[in-house]
TORKOL-4160 file (C-alpha; in steps of 0.2 Angstrom, whole numbers, padded with zeros to 4 digits, m for minus):
114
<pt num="1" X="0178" Y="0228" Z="0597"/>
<pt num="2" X="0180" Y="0216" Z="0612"/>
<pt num="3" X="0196" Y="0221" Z="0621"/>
<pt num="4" X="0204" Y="0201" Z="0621"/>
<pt num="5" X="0204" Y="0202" Z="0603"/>
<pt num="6" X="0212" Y="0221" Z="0602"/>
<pt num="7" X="0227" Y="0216" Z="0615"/>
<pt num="8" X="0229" Y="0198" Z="0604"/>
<pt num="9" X="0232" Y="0209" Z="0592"/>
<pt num="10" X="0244" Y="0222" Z="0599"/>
<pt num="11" X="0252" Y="0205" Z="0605"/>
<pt num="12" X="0255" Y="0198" Z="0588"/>
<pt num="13" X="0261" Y="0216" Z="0582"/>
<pt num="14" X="0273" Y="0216" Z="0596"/>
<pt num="15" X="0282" Y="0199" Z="0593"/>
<pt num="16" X="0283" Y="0203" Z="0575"/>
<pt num="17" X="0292" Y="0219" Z="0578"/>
<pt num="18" X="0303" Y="0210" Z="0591"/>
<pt num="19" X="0308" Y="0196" Z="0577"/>
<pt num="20" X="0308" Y="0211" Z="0563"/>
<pt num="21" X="0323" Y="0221" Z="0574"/>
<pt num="22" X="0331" Y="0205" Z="0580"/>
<pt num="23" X="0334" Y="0195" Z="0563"/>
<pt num="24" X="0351" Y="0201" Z="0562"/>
<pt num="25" X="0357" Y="0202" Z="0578"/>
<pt num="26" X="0369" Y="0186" Z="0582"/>
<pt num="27" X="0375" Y="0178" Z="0598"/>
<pt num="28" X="0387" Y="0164" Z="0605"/>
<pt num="29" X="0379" Y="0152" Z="0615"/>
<pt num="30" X="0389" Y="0142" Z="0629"/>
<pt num="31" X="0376" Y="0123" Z="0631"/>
<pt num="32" X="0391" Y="0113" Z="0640"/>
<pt num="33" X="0407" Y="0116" Z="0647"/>
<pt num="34" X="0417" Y="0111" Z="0633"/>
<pt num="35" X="0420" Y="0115" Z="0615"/>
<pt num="36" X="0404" Y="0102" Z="0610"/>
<pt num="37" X="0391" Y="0111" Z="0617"/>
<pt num="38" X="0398" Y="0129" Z="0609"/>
<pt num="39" X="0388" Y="0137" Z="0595"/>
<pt num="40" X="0394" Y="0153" Z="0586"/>
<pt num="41" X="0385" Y="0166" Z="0575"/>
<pt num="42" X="0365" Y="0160" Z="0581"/>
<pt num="43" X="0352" Y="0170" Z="0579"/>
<pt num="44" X="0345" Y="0180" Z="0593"/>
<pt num="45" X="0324" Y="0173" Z="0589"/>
<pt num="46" X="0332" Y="0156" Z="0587"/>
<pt num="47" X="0338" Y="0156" Z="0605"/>
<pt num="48" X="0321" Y="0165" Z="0613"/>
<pt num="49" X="0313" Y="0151" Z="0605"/>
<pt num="50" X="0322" Y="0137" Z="0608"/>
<pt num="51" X="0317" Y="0144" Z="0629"/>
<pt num="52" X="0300" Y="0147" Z="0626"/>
<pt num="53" X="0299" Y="0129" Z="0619"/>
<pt num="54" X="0310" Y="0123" Z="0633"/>
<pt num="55" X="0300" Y="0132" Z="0644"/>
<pt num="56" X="0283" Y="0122" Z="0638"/>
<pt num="57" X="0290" Y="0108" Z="0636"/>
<pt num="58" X="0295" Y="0107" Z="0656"/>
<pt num="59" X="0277" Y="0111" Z="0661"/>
<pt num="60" X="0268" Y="0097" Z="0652"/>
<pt num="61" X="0274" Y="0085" Z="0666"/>
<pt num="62" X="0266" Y="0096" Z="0679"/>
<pt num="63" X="0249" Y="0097" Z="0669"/>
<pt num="64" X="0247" Y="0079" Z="0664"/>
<pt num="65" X="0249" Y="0075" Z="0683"/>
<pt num="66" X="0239" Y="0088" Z="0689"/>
<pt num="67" X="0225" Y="0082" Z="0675"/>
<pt num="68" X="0228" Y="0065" Z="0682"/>
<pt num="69" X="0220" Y="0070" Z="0698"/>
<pt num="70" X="0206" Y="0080" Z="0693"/>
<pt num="71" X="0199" Y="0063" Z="0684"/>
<pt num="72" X="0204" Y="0053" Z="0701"/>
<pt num="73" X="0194" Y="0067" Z="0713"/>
<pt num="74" X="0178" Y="0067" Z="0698"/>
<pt num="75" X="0179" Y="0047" Z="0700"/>
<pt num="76" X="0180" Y="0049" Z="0719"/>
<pt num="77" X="0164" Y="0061" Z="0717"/>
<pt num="78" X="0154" Y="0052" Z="0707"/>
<pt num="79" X="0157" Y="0036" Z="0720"/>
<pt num="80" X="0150" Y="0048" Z="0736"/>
<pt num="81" X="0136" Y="0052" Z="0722"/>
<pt num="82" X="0131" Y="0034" Z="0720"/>
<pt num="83" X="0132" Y="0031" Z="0739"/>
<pt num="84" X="0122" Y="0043" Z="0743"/>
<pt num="85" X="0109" Y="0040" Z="0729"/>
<pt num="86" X="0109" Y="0024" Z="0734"/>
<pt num="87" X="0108" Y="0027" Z="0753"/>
<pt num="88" X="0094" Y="0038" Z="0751"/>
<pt num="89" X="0083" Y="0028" Z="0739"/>
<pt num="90" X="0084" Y="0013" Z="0754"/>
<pt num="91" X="0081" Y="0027" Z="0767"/>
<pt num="92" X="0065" Y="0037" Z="0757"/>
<pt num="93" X="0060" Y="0015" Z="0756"/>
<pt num="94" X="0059" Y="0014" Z="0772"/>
<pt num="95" X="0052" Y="0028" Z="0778"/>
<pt num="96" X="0037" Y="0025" Z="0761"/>
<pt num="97" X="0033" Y="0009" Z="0772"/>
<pt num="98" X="0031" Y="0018" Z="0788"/>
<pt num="99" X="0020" Y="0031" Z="0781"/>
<pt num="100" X="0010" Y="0016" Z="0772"/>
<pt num="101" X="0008" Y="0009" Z="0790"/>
<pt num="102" X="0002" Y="0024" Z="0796"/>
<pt num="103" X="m0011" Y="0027" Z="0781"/>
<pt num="104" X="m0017" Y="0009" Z="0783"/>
<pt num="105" X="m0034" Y="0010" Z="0796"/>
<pt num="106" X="m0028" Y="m0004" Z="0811"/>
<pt num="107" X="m0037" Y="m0018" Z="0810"/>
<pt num="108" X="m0045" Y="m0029" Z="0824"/>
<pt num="109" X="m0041" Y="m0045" Z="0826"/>
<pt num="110" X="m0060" Y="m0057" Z="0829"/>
<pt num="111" X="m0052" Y="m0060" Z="0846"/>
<pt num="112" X="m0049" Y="m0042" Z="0850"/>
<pt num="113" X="m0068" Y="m0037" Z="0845"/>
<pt num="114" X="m0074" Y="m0047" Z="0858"/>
């Protein structure tokens, strides 16, 4: 068995244990200063995953912007790409017509024969 699947595994095992011991347990939560944000009696799982979600939800800005300039730097690439296609297809030209200048036998001119 590969070993991702067995820790995926032991993973799911362990969060199910840690929600199977905690259903009971119940805490008060303090969000703001005043008695509006106060909450009594929640459940413990409820608060571990209101952070985890917190948590995501705070690093999707990050991603998107750092997604953002991966397409920027591929589009940069594929410019340089072109370039350089394009710079070498007129250079590998040029340097086709020298070599057919040099292939080509020099002919004399009548007035050079003479």
């Amino acid at each position: 068995m590969p070993f991702k699947l067995i820790g995926f595994i032991l993973f799911v095992v362990m969060v199910f244990a840690f929600i199977g011991f905690n259903l009971d347990n119940r805490t008060d939560i303090n969000i703001w200063i005043n008695e509006k944000g106060h909450y009594e009696e929640v459940s413990v799982i409820v608060v571990v995953f209101a952070a985890y979600l917190l948590g995501l939800l705070s690093t999707v800005p990050f991603w998107f912007a750092r997604s953002l300039a991966r397409v920027k730097a591929r589009k940069k690439d594929k410019n340089k790409i072109k370039e350089l296609q394009k710079s070498s297809s007129e250079s590998l030209a040029d340097g086709e017509k020298r070599e057919k200048k040099k292939l080509l036998p020099h002919r004399k001119s009548k007035d050079e024969e003479i």
